[in-house]
N, C-alpha and C positions, 0 to 999 in steps of 0.2 A: 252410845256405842257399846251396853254391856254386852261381853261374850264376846265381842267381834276380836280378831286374832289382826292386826295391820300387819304381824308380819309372814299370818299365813299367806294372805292375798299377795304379797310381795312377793316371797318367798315363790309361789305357784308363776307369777308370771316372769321371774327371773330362772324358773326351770325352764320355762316354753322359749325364752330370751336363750339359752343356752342351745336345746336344741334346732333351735333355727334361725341362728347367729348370722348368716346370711341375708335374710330375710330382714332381722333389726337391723344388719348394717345400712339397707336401703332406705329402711323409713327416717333412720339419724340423719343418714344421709340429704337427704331433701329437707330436714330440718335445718342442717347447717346450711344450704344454700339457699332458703325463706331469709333465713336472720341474715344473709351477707348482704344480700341485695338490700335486703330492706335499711338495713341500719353500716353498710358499711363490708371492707374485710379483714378490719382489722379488729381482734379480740380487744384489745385494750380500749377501745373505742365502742364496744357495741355490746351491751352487760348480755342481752341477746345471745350473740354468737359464742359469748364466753361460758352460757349456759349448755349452748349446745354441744361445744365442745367438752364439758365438760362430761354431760351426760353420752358422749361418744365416749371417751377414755373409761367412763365407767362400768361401759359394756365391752371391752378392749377390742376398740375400733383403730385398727392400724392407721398410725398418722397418714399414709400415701392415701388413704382412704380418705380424709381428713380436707387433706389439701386438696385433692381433688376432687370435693366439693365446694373448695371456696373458689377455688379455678372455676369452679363453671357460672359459682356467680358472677363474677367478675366478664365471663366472656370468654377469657383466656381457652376455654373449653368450649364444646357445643353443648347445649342444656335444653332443658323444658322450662318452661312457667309453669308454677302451681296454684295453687285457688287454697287459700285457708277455707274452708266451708264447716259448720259445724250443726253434726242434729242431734236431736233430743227424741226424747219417746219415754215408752215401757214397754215392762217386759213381763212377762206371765206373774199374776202376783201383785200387780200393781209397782212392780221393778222400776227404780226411776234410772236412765241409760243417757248416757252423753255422748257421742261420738263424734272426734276429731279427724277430720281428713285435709289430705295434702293430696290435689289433683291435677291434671292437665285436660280433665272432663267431668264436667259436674254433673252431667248428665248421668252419664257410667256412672259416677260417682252415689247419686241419691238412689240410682235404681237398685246399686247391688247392695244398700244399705237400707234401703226399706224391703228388699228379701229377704235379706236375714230377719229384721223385725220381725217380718210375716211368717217365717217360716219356722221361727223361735214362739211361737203365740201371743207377739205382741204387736205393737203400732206403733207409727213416728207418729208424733206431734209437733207442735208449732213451734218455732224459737222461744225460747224462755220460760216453757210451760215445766220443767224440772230442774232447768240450771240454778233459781232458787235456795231447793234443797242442798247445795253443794257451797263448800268454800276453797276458796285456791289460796293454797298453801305451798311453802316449799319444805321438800323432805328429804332427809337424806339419813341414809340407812348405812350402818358402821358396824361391821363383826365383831363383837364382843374382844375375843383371842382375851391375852392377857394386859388387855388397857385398864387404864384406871378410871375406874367409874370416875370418884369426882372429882377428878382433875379435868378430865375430858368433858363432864358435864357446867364446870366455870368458864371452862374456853368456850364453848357454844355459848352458855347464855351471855357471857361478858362479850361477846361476838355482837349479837342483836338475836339470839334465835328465841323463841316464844316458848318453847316447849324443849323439855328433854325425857325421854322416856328408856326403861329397860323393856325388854320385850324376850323371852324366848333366848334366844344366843345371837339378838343383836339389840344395837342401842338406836332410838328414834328421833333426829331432830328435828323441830318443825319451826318454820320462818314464815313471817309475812314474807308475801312476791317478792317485794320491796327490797327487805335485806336477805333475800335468800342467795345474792350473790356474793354478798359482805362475809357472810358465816362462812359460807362456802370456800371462799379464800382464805380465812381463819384456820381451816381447819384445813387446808390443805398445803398451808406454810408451815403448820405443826405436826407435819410427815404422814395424817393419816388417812388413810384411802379408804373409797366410799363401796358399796354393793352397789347403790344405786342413790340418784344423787338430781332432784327436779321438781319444779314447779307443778301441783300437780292438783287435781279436783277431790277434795276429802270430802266426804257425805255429813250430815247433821246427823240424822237418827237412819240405821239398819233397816230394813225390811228382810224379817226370816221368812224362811221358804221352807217348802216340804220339798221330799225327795222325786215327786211327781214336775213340781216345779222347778227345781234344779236341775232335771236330764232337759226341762224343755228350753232353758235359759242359757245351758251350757250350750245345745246348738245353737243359738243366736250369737254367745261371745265367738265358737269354733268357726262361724263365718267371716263374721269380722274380723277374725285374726287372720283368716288366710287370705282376702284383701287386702291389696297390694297399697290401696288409697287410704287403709285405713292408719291413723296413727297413735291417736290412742282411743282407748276406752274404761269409761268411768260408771261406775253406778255401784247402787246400795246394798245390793243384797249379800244377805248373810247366809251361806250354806248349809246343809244340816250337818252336827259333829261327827265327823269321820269322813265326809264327802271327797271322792277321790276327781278329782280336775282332770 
């Protein structure tokens, strides 16, 4: 991953997370009400939902919002079923792309996600044909301010986390899935708060792009992002330096 910036690409989707804080309270949303059902509504019971919640506070998801997501798992409320559904593809460049969705139509769901492919100059492909390239990791990203590096980097890794990184003006931890809810609690019984804080799909090797391929790829994430069904999106490529998102 030389050159590649993890905290530009963060950084850039927790702009878009700001400006359309509405829009991320939804897709959290339906995340916590996946994990309730599936595993329960009690956090202390369901490493799941403790994830979710956690990555709700970390986008400052007002708890009534919170709760009234696990109400709906539970019934207490009226709700949808969702469909975990996940595709794969590329993207102009040979781009390897992941996309996660949380649907109540899978149908809707593949069509408005192989538009954007298509309409980005690229193509879905089959299950598994890029998930490969990827490993899932847990990250959680921490503003520098005036913490102390190695204090803060023994508590993580005496935590279980695998990685500790400086980056720019934040610091980077990385966890297997596994312990990424053990750290996670670690570091959040020793007062400090996260940017952002989740399980999440890290690339092996970059794919650079030209500027030609970058306006074509950014329409393909710009649809996805404004899909309602979409929840996350992962893939490898590297921008060119200075590339404005």
């Amino acid at each position: 991953m030389s050159g590649h910036s993890k905290w530009k690409n963060i950084a850039g989707k927790k702009g878009k997370a700001d400006a359309q804080r509405g829009k991320i309270f939804t897709k959290i949303g339906r995340e916590i009400i996946v994990a309730a059902k599936s595993g329960g509504p009690q956090p202390e019971d369901n490493p799941r939902l403790r994830d979710a919640i956690s990555k709700a506070k970390s986008a400052n998801m007002p708890n009534d919002n919170i709760e009234r997501a696990i109400k709906k798992a539970t019934g207490e409320l009226a709700n949808v079923d969702y469909l975990e559904i996940v595709y794969e593809g590329y993207g102009p460049a040979g781009i390897a792309v992941i996309v996660e969705t949380l649907t109540d139509n899978k149908n809707r769901s593949a069509g408005s996600v192989r538009n954007a492919f298509t309409k980005g100059f690229g193509n879905m492909g089959t299950p598994g044909c890029v998930s490969f390239m990827f490993q899932e990791k847990g990250q959680i990203i921490i503003e520098k301010e005036d913490k102390d590096e190695d204090e803060l980097m023994m508590l993580a890794l005496d935590s279980g986390a695998e990685d500790f990184e400086s980056e720019d003006e934040v610091f980077i931890v990385t966890t297997s899935p596994e312990d990424f809810g053990a750290v996670r609690e670690a570091l959040e019984g020793a007062g400090i708060q996260f940017l952002e804080a989740s399980v999440t799909k890290i690339p092996d090797v970059m794919t650079e792009i030209d500027e030609e391929a970058a306006k074509k790829f950014q329409k393909m994430l710009n649809l996805l992002d404004e899909d309602e069904d979409v929840q996350e999106v992962y893939h490898n490529a590297e921008f060119p330096e200075g590339w404005d998102e």
